[in-house]
Backbone as XML, in Angstrom:
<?xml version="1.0"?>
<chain id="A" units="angstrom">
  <residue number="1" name="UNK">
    <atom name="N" x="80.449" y="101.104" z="70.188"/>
    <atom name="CA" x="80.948" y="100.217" z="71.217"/>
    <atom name="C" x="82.070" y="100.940" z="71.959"/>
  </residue>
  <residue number="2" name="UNK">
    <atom name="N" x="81.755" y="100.824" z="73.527"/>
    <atom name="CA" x="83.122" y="101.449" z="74.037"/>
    <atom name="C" x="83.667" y="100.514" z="74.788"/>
  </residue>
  <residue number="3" name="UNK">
    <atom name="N" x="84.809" y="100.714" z="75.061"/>
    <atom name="CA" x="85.219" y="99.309" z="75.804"/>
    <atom name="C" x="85.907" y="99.779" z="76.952"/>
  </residue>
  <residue number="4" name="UNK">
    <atom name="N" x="85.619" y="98.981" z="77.990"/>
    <atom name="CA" x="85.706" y="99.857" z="79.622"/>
    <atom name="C" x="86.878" y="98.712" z="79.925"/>
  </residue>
  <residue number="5" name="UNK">
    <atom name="N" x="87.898" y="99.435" z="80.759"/>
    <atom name="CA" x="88.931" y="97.961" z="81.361"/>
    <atom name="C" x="89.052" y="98.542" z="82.933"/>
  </residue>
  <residue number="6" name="UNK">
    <atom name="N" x="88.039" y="97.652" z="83.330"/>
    <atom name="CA" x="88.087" y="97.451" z="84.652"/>
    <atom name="C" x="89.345" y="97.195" z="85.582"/>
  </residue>
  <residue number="7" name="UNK">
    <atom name="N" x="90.702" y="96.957" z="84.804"/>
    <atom name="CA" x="91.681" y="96.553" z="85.296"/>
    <atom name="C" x="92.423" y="97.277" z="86.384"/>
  </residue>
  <residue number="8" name="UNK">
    <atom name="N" x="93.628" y="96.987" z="86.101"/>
    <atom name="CA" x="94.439" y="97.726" z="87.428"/>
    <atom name="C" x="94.601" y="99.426" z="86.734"/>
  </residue>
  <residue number="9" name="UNK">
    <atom name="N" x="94.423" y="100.290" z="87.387"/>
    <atom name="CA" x="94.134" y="101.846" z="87.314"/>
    <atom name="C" x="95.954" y="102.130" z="87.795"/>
  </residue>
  <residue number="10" name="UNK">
    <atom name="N" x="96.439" y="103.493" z="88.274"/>
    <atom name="CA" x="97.202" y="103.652" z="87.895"/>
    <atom name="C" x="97.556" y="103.722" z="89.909"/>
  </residue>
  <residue number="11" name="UNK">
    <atom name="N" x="98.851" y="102.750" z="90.054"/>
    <atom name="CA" x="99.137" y="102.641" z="91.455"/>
    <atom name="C" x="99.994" y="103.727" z="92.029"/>
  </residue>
  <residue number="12" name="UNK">
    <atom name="N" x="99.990" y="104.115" z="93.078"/>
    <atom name="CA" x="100.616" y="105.161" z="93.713"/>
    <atom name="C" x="100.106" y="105.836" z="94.832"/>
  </residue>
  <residue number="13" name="UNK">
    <atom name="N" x="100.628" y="107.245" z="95.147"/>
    <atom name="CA" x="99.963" y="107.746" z="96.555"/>
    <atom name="C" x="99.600" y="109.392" z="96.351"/>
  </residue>
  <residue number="14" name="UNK">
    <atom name="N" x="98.495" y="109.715" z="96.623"/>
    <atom name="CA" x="98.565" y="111.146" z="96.555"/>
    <atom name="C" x="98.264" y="111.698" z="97.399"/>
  </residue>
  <residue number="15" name="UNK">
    <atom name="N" x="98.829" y="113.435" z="98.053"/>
    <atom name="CA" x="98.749" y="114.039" z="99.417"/>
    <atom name="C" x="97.765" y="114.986" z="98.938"/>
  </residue>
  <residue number="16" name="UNK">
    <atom name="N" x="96.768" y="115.480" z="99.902"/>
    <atom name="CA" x="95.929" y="116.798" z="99.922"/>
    <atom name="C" x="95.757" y="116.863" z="101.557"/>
  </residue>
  <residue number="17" name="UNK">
    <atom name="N" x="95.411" y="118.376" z="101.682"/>
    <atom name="CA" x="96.056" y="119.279" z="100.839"/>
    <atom name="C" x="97.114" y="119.392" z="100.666"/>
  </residue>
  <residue number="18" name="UNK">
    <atom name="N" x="97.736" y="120.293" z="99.606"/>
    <atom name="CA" x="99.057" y="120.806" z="99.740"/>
    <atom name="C" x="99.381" y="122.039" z="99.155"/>
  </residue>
  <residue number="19" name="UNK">
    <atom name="N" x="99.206" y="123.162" z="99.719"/>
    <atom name="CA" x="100.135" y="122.924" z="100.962"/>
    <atom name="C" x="99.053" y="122.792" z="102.209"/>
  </residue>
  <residue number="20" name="UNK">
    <atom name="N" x="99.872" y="122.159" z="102.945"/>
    <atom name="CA" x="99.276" y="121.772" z="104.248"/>
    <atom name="C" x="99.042" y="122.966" z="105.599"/>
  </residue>
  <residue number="21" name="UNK">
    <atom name="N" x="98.357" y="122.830" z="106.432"/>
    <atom name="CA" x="98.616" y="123.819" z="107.592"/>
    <atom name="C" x="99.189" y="122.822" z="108.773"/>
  </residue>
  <residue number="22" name="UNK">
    <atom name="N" x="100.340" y="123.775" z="109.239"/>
    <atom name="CA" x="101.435" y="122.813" z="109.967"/>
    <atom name="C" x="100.743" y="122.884" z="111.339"/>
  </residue>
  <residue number="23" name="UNK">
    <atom name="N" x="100.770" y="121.904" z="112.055"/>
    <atom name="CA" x="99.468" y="121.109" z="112.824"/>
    <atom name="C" x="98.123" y="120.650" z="112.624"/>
  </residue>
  <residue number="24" name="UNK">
    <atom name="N" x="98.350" y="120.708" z="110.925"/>
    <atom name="CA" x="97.056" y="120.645" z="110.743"/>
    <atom name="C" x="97.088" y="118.713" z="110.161"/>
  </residue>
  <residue number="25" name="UNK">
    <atom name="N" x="95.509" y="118.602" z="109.447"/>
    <atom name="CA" x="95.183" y="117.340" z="108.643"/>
    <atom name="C" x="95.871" y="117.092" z="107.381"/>
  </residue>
  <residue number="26" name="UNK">
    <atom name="N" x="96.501" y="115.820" z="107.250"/>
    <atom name="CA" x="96.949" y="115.703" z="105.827"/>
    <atom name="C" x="96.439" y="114.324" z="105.499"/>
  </residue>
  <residue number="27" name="UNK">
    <atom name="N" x="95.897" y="114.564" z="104.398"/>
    <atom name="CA" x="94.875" y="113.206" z="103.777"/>
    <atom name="C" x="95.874" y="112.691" z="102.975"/>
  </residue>
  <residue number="28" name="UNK">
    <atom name="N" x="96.216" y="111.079" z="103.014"/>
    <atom name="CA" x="97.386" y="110.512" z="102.123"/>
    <atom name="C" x="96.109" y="109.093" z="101.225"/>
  </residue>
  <residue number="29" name="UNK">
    <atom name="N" x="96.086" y="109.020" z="100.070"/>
    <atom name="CA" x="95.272" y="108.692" z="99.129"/>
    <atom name="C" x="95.660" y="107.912" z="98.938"/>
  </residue>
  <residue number="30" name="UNK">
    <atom name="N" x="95.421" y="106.237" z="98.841"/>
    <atom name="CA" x="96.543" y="105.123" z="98.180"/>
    <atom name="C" x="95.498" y="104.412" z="96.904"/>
  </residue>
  <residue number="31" name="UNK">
    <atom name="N" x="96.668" y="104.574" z="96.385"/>
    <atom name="CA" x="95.691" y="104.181" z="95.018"/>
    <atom name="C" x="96.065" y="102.912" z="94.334"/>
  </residue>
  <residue number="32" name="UNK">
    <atom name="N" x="95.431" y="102.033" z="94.326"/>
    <atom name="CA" x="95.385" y="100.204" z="93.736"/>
    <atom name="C" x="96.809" y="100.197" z="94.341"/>
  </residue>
  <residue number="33" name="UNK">
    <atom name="N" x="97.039" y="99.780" z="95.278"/>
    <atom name="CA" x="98.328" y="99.688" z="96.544"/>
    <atom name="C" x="97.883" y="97.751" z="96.522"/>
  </residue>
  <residue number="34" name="UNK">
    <atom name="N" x="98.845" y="96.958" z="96.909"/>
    <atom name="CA" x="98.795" y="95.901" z="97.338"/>
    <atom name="C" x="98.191" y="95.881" z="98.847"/>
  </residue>
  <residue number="35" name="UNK">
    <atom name="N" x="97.811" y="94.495" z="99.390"/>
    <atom name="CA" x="97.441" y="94.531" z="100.700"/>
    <atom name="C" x="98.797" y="94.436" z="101.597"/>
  </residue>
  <residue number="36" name="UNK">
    <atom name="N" x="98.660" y="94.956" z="102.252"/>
    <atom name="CA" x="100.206" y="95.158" z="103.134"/>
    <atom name="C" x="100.360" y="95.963" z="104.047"/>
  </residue>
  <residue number="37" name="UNK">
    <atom name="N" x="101.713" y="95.663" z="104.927"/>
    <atom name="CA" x="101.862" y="96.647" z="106.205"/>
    <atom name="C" x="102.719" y="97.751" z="105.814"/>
  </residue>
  <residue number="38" name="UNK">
    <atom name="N" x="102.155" y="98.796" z="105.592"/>
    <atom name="CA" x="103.312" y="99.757" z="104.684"/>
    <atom name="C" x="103.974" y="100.987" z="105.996"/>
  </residue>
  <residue number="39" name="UNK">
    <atom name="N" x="104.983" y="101.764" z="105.872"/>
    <atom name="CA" x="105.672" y="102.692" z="106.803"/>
    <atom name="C" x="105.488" y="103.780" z="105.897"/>
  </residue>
  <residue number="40" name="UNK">
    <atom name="N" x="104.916" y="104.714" z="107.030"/>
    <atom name="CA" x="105.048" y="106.099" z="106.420"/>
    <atom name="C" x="106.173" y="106.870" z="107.347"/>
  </residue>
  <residue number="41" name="UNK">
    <atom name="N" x="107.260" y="107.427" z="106.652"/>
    <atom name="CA" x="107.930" y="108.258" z="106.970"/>
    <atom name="C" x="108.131" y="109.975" z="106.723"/>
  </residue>
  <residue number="42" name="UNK">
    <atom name="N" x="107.686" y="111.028" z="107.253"/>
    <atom name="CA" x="108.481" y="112.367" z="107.160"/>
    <atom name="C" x="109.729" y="112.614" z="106.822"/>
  </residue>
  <residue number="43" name="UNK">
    <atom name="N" x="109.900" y="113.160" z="106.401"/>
    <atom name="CA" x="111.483" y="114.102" z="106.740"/>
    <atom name="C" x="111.379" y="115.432" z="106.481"/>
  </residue>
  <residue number="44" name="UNK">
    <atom name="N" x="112.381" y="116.247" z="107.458"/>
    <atom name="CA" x="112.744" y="118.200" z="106.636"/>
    <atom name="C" x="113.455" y="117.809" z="105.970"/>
  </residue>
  <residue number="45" name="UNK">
    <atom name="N" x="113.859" y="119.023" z="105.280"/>
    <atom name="CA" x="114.714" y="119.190" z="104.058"/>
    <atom name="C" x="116.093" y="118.722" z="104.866"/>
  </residue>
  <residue number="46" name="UNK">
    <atom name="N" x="116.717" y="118.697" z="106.280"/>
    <atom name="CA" x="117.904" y="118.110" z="106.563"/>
    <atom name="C" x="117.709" y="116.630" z="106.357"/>
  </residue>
  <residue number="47" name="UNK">
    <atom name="N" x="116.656" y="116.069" z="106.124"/>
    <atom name="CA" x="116.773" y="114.564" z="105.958"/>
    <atom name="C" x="116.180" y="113.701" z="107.348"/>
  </residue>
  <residue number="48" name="UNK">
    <atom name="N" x="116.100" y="114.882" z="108.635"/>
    <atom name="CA" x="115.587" y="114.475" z="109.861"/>
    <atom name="C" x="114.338" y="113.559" z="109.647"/>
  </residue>
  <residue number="49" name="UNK">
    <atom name="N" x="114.002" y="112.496" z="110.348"/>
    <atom name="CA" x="112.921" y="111.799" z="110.121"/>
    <atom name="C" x="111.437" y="112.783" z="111.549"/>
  </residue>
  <residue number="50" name="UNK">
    <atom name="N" x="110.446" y="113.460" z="111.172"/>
    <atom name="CA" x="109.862" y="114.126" z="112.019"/>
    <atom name="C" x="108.722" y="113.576" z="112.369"/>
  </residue>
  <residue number="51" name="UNK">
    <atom name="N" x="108.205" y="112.028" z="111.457"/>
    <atom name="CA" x="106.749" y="111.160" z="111.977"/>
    <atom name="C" x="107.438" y="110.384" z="111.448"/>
  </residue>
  <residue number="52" name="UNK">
    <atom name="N" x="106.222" y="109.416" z="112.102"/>
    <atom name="CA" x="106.715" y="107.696" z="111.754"/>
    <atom name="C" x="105.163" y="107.029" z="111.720"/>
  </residue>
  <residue number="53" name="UNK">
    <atom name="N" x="104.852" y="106.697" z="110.862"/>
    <atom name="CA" x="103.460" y="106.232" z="111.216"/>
    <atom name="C" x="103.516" y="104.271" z="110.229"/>
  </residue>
  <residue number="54" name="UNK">
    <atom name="N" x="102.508" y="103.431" z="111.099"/>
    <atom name="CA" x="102.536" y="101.934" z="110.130"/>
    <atom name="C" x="101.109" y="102.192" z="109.704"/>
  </residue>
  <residue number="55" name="UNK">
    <atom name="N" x="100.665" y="101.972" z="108.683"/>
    <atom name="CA" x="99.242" y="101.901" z="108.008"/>
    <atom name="C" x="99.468" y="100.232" z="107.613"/>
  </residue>
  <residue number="56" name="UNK">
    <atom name="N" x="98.279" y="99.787" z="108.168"/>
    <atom name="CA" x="98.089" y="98.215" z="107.646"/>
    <atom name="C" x="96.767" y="98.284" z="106.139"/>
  </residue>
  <residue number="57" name="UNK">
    <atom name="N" x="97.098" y="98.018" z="104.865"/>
    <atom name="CA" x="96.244" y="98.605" z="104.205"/>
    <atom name="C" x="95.640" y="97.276" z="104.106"/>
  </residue>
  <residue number="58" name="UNK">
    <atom name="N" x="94.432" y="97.200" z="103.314"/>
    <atom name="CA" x="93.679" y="96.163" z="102.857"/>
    <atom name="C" x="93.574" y="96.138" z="101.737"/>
  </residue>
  <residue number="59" name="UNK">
    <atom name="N" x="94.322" y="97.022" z="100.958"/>
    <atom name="CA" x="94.477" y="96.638" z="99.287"/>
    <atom name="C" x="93.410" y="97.179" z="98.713"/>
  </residue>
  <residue number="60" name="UNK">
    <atom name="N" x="93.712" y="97.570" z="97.104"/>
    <atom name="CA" x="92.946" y="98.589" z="96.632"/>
    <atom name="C" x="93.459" y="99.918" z="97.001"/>
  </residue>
  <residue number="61" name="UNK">
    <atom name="N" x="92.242" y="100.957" z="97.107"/>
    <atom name="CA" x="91.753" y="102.055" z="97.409"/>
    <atom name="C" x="91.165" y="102.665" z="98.360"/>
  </residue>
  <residue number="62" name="UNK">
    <atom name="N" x="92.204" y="103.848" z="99.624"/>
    <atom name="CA" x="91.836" y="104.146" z="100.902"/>
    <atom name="C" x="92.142" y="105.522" z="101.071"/>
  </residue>
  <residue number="63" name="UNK">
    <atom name="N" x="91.661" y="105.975" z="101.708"/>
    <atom name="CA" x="92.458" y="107.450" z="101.974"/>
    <atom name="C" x="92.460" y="107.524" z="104.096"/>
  </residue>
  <residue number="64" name="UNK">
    <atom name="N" x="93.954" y="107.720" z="103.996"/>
    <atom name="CA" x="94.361" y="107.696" z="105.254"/>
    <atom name="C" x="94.409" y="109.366" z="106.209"/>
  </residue>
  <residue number="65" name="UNK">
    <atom name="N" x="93.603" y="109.570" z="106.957"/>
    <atom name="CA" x="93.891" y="111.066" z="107.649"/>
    <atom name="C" x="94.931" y="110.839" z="108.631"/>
  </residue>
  <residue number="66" name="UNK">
    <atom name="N" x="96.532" y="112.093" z="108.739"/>
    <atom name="CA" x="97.585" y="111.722" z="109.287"/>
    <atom name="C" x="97.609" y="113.416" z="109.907"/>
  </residue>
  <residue number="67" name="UNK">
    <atom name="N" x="97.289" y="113.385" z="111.501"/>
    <atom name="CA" x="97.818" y="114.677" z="111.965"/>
    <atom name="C" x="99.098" y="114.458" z="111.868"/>
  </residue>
  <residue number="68" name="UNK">
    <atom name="N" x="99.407" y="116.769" z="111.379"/>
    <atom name="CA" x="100.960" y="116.288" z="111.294"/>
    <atom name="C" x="101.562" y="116.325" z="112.831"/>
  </residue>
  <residue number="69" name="UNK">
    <atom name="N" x="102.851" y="116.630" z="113.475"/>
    <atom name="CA" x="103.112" y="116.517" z="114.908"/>
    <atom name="C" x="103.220" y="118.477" z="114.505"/>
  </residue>
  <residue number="70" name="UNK">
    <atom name="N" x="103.660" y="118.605" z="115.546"/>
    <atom name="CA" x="103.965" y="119.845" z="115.773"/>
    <atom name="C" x="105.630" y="120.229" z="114.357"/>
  </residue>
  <residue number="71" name="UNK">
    <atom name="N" x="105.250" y="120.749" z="113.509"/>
    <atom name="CA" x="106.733" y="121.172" z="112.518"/>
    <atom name="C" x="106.600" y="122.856" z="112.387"/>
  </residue>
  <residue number="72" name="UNK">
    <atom name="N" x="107.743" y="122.434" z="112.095"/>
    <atom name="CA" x="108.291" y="124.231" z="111.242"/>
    <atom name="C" x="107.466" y="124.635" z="109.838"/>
  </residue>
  <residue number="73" name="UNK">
    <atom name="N" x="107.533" y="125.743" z="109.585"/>
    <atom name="CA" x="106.770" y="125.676" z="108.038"/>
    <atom name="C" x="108.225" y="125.408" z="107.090"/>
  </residue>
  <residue number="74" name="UNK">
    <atom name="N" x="107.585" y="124.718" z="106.106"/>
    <atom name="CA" x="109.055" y="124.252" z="105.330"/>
    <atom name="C" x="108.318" y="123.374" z="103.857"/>
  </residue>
  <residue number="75" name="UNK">
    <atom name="N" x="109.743" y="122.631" z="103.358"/>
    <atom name="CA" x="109.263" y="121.416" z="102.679"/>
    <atom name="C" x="109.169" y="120.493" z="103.215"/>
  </residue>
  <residue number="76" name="UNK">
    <atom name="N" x="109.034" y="118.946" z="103.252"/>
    <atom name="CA" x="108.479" y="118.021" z="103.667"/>
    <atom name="C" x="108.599" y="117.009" z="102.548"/>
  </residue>
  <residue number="77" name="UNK">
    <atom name="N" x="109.495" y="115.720" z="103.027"/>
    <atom name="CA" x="109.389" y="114.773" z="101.925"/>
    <atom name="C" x="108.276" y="113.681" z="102.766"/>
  </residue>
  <residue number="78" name="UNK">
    <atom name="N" x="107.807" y="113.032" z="102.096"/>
    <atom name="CA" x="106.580" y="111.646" z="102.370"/>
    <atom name="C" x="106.961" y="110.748" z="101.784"/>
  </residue>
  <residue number="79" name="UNK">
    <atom name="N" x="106.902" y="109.372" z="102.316"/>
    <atom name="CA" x="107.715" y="108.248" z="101.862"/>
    <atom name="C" x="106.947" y="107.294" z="102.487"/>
  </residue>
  <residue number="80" name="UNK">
    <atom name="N" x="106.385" y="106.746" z="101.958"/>
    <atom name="CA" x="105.209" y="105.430" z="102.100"/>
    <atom name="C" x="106.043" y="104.300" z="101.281"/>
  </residue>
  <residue number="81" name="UNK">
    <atom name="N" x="106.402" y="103.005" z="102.308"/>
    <atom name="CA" x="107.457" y="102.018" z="101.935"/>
    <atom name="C" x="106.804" y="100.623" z="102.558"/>
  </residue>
  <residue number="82" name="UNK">
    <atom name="N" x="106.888" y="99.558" z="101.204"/>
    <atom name="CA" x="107.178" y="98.392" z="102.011"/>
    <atom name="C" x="108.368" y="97.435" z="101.797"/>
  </residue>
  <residue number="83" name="UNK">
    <atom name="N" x="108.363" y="96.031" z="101.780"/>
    <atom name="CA" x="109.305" y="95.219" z="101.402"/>
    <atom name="C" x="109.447" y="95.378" z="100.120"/>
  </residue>
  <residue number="84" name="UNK">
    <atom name="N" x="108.715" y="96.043" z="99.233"/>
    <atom name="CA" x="108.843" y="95.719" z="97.641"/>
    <atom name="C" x="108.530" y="97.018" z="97.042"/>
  </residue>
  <residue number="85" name="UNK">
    <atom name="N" x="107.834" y="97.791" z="97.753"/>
    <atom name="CA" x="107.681" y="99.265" z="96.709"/>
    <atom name="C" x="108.012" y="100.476" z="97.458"/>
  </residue>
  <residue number="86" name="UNK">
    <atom name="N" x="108.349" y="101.639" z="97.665"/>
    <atom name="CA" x="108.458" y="102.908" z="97.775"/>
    <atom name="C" x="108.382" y="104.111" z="96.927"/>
  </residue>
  <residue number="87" name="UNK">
    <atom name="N" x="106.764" y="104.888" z="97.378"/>
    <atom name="CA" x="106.480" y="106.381" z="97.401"/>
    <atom name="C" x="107.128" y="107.454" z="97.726"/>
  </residue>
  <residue number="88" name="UNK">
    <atom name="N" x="107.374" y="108.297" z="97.504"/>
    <atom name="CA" x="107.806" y="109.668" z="97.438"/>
    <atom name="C" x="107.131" y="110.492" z="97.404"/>
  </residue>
  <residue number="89" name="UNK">
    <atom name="N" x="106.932" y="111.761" z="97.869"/>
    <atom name="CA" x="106.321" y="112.799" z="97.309"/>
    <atom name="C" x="106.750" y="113.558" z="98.299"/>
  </residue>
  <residue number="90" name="UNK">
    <atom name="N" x="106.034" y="115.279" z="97.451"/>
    <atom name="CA" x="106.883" y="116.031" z="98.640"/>
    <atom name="C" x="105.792" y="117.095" z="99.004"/>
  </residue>
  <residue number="91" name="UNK">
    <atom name="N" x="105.731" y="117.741" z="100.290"/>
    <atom name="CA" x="104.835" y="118.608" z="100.868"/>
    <atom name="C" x="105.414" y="119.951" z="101.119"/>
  </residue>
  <residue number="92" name="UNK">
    <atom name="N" x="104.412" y="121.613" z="101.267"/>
    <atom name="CA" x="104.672" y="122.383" z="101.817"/>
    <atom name="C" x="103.610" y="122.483" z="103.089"/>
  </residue>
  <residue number="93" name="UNK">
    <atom name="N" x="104.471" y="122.671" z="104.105"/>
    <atom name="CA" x="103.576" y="123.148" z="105.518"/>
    <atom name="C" x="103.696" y="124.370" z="105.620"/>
  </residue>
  <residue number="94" name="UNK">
    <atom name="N" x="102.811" y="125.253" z="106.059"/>
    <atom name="CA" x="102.916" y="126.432" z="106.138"/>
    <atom name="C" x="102.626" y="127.220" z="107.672"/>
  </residue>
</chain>
């Protein structure tokens, strides 16, 4: 007997690629996310905010394609936020 739990899987956000090519595609992954209007924010390593994007999700499981704007090659923090939760993660553009 195996026993399967269909339940809630493990919530959060994941980036590919990474590292990224700077003007290029970055795929942002949301994983068992609530339904909601969430903010995605950039920043460089000064903390500058360099995109701003709103994703309206429908809950569950989506993967969002986000051109980046024109950046420097660098690090890159990602910050996917709503009224109640905030993501982190961090990128290299090259």
């Amino acid at each position: 007997i195996v026993k399967i739990n269909l339940g809630k899987g493990v919530t959060g956000i994941s980036i590919y690629p990474n590292p990224v090519t700077k003007n290029g595609l970055l795929n942002l992954q949301l994983q068992n996310l609530k339904r909601g209007n969430y903010i995605l924010n950039i920043f460089n390593q000064q903390g500058q905010r360099v995109a701003k994007r709103f994703i309206a999700h429908a809950g569950g499981n989506s993967v969002q394609s986000i051109k980046l704007p024109k950046i420097a090659a660098g690090n890159y923090i990602i910050e996917l936020s709503n009224q109640d939760v905030r993501y982190v993660k961090s990128i290299i553009a090259k």
